[in-house]
Gaussian input, Z-matrix of N, CA and C with variables (Angstrom, degrees):
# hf/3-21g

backbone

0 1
 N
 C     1     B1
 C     2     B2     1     A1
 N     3     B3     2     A2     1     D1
 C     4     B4     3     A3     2     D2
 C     5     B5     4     A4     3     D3
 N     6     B6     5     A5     4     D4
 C     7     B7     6     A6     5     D5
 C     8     B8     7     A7     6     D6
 N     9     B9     8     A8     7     D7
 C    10    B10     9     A9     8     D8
 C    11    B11    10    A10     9     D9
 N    12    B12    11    A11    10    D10
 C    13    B13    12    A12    11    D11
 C    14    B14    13    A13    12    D12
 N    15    B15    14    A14    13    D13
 C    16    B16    15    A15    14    D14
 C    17    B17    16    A16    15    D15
 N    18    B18    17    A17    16    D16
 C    19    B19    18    A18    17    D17
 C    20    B20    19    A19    18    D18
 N    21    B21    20    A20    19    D19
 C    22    B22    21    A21    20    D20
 C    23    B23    22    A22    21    D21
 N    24    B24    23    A23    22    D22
 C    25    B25    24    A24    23    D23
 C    26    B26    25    A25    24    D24
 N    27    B27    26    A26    25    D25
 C    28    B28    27    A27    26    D26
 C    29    B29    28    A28    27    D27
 N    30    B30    29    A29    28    D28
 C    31    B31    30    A30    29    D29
 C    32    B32    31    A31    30    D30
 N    33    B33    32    A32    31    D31
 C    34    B34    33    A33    32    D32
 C    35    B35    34    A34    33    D33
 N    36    B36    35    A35    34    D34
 C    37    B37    36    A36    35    D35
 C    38    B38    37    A37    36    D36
 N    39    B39    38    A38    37    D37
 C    40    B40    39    A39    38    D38
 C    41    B41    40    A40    39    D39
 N    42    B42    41    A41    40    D40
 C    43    B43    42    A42    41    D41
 C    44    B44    43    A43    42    D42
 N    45    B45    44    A44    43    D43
 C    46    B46    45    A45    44    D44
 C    47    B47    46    A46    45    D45
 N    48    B48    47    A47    46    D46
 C    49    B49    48    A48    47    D47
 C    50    B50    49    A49    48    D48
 N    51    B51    50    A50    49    D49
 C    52    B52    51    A51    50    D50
 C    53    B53    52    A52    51    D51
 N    54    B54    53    A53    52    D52
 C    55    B55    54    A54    53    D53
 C    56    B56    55    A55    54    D54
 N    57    B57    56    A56    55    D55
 C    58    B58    57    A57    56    D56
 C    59    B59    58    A58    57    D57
 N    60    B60    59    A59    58    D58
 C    61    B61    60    A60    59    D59
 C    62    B62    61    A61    60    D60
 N    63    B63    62    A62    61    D61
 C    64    B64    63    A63    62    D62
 C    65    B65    64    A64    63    D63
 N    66    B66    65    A65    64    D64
 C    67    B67    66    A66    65    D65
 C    68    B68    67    A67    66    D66
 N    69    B69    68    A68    67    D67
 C    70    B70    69    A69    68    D68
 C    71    B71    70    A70    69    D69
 N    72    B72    71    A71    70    D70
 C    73    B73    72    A72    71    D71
 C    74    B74    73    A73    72    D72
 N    75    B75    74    A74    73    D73
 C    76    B76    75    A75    74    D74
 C    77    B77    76    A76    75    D75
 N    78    B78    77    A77    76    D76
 C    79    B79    78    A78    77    D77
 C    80    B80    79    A79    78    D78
 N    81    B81    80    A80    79    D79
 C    82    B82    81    A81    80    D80
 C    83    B83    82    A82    81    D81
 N    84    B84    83    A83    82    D82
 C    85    B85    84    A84    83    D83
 C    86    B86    85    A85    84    D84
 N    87    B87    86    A86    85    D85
 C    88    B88    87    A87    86    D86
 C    89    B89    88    A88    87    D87
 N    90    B90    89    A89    88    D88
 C    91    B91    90    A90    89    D89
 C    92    B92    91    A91    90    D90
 N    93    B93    92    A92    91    D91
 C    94    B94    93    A93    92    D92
 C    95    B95    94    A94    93    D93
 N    96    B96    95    A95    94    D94
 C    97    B97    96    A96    95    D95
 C    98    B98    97    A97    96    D96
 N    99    B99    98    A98    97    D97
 C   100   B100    99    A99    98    D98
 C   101   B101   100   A100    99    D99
 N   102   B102   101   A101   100   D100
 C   103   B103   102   A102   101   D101
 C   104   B104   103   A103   102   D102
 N   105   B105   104   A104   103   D103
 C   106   B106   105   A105   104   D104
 C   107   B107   106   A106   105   D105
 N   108   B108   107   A107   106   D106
 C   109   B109   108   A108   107   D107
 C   110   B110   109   A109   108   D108
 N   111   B111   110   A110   109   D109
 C   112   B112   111   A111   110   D110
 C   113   B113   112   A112   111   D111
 N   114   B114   113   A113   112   D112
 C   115   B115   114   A114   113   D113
 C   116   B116   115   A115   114   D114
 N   117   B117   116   A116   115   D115
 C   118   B118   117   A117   116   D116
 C   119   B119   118   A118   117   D117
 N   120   B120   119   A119   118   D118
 C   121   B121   120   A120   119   D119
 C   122   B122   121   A121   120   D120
 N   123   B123   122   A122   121   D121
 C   124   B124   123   A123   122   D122
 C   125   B125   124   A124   123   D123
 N   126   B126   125   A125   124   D124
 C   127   B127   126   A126   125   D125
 C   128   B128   127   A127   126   D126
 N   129   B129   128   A128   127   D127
 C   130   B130   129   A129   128   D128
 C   131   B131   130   A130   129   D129
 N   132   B132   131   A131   130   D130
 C   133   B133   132   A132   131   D131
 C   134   B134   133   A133   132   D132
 N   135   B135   134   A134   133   D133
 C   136   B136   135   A135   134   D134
 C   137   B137   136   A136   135   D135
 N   138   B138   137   A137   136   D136
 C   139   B139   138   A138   137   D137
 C   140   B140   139   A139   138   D138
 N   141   B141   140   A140   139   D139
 C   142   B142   141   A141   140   D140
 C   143   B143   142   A142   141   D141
 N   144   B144   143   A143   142   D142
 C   145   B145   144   A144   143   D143
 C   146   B146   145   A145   144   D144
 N   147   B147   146   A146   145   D145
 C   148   B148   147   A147   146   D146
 C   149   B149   148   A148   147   D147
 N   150   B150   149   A149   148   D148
 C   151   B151   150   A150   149   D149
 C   152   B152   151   A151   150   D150
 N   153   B153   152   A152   151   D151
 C   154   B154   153   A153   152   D152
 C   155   B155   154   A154   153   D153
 N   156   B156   155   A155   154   D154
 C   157   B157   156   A156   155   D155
 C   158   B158   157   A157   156   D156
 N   159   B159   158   A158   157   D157
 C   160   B160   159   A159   158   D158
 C   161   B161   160   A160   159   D159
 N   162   B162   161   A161   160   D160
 C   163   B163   162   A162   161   D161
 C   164   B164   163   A163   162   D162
 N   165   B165   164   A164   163   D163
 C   166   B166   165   A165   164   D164
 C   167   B167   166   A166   165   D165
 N   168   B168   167   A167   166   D166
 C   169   B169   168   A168   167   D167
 C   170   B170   169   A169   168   D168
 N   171   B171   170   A170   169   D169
 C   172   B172   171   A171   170   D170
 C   173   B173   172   A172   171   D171
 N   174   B174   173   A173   172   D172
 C   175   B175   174   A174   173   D173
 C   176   B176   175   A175   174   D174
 N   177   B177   176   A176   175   D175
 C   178   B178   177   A177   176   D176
 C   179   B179   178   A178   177   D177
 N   180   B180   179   A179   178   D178
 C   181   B181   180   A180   179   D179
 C   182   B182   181   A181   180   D180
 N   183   B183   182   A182   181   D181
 C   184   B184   183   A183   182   D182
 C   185   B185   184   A184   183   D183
 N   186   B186   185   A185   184   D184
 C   187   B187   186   A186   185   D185
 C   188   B188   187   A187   186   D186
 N   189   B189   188   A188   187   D187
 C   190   B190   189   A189   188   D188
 C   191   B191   190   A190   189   D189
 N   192   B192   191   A191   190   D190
 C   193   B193   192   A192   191   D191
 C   194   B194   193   A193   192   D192
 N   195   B195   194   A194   193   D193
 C   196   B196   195   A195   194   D194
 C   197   B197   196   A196   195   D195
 N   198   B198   197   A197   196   D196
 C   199   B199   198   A198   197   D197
 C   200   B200   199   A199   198   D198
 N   201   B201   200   A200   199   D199
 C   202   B202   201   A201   200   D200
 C   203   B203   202   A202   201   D201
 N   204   B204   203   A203   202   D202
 C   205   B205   204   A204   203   D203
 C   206   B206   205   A205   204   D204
 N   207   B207   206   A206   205   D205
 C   208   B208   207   A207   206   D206
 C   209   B209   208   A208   207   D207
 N   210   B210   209   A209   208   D208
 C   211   B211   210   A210   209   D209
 C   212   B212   211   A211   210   D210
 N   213   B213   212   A212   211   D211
 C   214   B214   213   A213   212   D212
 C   215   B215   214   A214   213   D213
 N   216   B216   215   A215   214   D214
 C   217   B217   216   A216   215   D215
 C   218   B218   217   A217   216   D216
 N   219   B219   218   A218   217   D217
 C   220   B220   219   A219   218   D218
 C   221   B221   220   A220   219   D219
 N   222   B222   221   A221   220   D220
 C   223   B223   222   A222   221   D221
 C   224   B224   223   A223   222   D222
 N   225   B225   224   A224   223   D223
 C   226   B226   225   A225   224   D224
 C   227   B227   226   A226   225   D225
 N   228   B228   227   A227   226   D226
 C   229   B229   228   A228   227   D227
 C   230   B230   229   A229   228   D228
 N   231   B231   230   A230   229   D229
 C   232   B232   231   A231   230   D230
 C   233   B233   232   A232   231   D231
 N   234   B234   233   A233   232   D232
 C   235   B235   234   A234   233   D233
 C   236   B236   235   A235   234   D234
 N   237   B237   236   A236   235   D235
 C   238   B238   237   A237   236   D236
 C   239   B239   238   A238   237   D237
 N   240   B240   239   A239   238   D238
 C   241   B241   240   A240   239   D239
 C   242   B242   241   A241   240   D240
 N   243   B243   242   A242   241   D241
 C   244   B244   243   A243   242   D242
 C   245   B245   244   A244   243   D243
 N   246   B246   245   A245   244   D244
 C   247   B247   246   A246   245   D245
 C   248   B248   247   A247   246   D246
 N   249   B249   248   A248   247   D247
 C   250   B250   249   A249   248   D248
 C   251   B251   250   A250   249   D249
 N   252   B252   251   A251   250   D250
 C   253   B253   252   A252   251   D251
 C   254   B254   253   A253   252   D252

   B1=1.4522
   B2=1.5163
   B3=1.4879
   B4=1.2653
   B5=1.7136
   B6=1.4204
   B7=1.5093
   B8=1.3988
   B9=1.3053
   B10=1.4688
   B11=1.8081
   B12=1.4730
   B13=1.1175
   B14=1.8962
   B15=1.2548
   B16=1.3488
   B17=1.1824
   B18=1.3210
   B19=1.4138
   B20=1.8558
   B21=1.2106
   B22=1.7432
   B23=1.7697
   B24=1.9903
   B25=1.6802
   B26=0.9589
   B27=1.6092
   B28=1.7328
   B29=1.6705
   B30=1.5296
   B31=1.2968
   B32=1.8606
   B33=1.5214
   B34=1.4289
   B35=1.8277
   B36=1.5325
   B37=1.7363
   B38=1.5311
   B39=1.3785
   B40=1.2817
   B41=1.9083
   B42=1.6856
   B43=0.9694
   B44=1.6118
   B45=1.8811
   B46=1.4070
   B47=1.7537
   B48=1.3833
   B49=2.0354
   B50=2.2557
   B51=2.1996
   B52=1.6987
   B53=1.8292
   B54=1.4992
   B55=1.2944
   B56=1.8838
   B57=1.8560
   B58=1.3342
   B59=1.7901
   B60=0.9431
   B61=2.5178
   B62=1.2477
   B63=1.2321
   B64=1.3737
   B65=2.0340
   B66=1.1016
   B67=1.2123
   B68=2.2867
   B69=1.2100
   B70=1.6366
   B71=1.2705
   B72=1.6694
   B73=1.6168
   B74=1.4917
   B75=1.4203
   B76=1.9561
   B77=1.7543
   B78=0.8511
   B79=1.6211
   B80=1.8136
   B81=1.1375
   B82=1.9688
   B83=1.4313
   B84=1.5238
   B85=1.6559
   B86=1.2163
   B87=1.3778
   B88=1.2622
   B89=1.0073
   B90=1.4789
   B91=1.5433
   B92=1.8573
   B93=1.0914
   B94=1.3738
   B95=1.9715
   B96=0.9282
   B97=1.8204
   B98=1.1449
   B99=1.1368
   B100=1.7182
   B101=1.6368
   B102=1.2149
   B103=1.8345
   B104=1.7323
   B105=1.2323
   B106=1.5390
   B107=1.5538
   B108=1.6919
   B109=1.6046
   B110=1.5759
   B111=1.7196
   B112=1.7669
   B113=1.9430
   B114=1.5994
   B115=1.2002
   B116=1.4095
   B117=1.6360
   B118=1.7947
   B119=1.1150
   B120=1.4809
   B121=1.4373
   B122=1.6661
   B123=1.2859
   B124=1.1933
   B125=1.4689
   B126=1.1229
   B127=1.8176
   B128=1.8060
   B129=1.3646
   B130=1.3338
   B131=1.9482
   B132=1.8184
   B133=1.3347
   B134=1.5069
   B135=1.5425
   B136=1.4645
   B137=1.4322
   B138=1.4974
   B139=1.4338
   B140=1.3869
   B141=1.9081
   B142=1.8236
   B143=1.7570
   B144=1.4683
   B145=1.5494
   B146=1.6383
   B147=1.2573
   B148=1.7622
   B149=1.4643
   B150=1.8912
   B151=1.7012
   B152=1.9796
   B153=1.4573
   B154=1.3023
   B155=1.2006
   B156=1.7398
   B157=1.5925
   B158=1.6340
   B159=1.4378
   B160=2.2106
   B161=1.6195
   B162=1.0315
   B163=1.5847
   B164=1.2469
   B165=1.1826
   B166=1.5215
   B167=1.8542
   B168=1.8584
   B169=1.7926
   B170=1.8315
   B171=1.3697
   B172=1.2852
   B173=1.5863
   B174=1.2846
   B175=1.3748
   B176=1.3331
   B177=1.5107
   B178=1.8151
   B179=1.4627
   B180=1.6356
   B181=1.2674
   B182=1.3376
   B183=1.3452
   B184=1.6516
   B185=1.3594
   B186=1.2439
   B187=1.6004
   B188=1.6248
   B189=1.2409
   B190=1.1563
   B191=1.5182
   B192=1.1425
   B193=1.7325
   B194=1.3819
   B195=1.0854
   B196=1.5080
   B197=1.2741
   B198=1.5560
   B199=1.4223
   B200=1.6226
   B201=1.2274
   B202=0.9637
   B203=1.5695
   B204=1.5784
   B205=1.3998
   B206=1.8764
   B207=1.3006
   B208=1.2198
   B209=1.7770
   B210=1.5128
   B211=1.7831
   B212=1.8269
   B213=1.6381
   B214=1.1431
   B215=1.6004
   B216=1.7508
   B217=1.4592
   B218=1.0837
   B219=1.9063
   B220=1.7748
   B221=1.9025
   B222=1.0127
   B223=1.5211
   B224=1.1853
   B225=1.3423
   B226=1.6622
   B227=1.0693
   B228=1.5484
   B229=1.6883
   B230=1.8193
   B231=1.3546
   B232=1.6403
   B233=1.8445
   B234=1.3217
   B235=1.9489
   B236=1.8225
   B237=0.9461
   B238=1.4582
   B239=1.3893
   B240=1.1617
   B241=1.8200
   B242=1.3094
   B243=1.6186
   B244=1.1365
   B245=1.4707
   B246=1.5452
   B247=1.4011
   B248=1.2936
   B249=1.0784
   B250=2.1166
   B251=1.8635
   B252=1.0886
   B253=1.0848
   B254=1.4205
   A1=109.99
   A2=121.70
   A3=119.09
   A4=105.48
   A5=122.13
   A6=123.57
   A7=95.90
   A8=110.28
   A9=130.84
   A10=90.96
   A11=130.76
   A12=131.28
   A13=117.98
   A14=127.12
   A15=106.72
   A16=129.78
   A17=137.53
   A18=153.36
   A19=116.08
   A20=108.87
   A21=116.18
   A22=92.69
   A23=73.34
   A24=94.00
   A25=121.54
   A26=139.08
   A27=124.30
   A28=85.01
   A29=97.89
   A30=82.10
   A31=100.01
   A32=127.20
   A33=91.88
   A34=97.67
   A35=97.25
   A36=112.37
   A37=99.65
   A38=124.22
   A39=118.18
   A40=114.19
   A41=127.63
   A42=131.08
   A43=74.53
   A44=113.15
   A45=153.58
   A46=117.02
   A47=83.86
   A48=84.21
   A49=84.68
   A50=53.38
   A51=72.31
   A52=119.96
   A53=88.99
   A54=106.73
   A55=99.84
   A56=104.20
   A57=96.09
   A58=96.30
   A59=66.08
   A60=90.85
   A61=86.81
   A62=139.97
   A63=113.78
   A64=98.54
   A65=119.65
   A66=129.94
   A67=107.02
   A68=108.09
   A69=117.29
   A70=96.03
   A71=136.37
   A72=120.79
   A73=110.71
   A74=89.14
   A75=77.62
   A76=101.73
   A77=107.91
   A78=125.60
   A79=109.45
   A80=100.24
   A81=115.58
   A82=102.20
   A83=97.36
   A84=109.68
   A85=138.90
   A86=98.94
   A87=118.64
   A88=123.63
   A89=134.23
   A90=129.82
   A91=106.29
   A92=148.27
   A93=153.29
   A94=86.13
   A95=128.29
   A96=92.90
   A97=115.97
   A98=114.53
   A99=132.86
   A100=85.60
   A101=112.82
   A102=105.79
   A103=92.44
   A104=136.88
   A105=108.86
   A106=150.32
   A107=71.75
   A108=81.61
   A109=140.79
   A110=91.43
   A111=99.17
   A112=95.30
   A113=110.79
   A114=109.25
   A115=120.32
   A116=111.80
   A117=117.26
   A118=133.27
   A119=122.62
   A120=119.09
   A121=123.50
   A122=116.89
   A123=115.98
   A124=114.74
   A125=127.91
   A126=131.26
   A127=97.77
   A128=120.09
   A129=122.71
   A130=81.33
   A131=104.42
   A132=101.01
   A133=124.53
   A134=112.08
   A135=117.35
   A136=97.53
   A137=144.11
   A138=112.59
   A139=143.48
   A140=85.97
   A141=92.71
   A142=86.94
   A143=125.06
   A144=91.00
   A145=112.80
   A146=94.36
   A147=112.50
   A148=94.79
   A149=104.66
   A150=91.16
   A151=67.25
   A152=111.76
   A153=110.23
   A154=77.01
   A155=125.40
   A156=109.42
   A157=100.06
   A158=122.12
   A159=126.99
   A160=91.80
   A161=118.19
   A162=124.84
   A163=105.46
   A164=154.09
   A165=152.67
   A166=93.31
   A167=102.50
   A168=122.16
   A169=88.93
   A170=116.81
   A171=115.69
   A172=111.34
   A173=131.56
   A174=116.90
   A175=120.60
   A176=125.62
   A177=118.73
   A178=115.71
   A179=116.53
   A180=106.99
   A181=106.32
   A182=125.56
   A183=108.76
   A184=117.65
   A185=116.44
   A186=123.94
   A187=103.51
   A188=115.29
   A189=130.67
   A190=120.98
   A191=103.09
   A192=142.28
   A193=97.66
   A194=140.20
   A195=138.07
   A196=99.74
   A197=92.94
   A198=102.72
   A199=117.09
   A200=137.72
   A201=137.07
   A202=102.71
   A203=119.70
   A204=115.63
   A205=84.32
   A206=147.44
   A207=164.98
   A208=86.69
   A209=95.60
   A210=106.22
   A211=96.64
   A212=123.92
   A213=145.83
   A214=115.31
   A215=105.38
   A216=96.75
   A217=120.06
   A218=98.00
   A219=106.21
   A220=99.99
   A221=134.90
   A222=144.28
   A223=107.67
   A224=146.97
   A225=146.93
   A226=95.16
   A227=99.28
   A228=130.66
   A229=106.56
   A230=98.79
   A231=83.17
   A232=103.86
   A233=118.03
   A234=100.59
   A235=94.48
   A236=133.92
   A237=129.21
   A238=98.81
   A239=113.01
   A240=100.38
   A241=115.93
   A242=138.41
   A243=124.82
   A244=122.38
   A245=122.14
   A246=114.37
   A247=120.90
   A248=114.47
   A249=119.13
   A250=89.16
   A251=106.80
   A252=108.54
   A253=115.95
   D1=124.85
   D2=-177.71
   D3=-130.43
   D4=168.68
   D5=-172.22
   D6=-74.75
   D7=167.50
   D8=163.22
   D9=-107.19
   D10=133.14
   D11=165.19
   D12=-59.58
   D13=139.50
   D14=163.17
   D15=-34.93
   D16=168.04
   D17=-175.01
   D18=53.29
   D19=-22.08
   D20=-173.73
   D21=-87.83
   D22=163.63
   D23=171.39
   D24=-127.70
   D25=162.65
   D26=-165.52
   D27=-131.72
   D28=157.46
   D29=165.68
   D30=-146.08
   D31=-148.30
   D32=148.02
   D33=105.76
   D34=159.90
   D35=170.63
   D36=-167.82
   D37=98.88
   D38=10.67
   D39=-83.29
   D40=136.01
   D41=-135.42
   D42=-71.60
   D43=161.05
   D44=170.76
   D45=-136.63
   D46=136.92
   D47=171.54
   D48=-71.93
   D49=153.77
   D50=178.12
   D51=-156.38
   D52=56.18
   D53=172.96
   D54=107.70
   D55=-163.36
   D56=173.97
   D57=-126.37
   D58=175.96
   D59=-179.18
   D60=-61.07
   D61=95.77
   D62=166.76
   D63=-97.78
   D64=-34.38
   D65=178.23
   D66=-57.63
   D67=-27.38
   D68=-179.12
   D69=-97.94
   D70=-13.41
   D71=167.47
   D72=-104.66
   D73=-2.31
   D74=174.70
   D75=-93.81
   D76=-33.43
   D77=166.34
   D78=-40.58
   D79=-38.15
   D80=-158.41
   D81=-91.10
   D82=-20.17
   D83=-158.42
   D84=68.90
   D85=38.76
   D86=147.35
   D87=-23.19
   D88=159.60
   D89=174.81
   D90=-116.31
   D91=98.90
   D92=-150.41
   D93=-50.36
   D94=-37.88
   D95=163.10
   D96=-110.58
   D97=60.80
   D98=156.47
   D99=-122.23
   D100=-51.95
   D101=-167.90
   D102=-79.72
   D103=-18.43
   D104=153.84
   D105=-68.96
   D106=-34.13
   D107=160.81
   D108=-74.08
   D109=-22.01
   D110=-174.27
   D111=-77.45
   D112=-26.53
   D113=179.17
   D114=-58.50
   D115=-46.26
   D116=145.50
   D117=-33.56
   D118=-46.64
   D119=160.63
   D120=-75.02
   D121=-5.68
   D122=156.45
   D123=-72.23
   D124=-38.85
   D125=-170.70
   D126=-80.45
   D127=-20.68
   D128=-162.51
   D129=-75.29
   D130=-65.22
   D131=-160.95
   D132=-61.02
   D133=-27.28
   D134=-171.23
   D135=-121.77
   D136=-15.87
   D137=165.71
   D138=-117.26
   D139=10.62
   D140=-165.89
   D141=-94.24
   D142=-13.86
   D143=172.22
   D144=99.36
   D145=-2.25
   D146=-174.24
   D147=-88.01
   D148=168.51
   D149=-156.98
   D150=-103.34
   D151=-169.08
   D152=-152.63
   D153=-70.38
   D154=-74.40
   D155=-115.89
   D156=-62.58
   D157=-29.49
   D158=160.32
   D159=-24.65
   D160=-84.14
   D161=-163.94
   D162=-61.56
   D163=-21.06
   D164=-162.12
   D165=-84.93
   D166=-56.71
   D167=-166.24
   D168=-58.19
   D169=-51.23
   D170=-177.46
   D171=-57.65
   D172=-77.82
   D173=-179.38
   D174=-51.07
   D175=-30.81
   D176=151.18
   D177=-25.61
   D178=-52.84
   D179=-164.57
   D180=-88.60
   D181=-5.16
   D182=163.44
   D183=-98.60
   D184=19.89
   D185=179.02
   D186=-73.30
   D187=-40.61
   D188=172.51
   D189=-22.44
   D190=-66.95
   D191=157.83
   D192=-50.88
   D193=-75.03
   D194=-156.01
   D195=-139.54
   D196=119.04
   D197=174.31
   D198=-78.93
   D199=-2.83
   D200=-164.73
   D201=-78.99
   D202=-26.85
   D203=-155.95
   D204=-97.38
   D205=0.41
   D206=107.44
   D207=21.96
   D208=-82.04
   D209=-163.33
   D210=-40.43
   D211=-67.19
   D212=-166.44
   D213=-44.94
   D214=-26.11
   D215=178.73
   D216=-94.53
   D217=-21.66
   D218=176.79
   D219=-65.83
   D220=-57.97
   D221=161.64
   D222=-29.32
   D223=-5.17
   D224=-170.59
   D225=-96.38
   D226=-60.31
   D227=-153.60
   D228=-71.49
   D229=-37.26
   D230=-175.92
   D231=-107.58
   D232=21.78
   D233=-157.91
   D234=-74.67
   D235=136.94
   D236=-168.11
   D237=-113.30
   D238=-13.16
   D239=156.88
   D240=-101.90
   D241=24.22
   D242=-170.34
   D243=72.69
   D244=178.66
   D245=176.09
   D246=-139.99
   D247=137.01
   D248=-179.27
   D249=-22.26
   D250=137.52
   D251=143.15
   D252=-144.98

């Protein structure tokens, strides 16, 4: 059993991330580049191929910019079972 990160969705057997909520952050009120960017940190975690903690230091530094991906690094940093990938 591993986390699903905030904002993504899995779908699937055996289950896979499978993109992010973009329809539950536009809902939340999201701001469409807050929901682009968390969509960036989705391609950072599952498609650039980086091992996490590369991709974790990388979405840190655009948290800066958007605090929303803020939630996503604290969630990297502590998931103690690891994460779907």
């Amino acid at each position: 059993n591993m986390d699903l990160p905030p904002y993504m969705m899995a779908a699937g057997q055996p289950t896979k991330p499978h993109g992010i909520n973009r329809e539950g952050l536009s809902r939340r009120g999201f701001s469409k580049d807050a929901i682009r960017q968390i969509k960036r940190a989705y391609k950072i975690i599952y498609q650039s191929g980086q091992r996490l903690e590369a991709a974790r230091e990388e979405i840190e530094s655009l948290a800066t910019e958007t605090p929303e991906l803020k939630i996503l690094v604290d969630f990297l940093s502590h998931s103690g079972r690891g994460i779907l990938r």
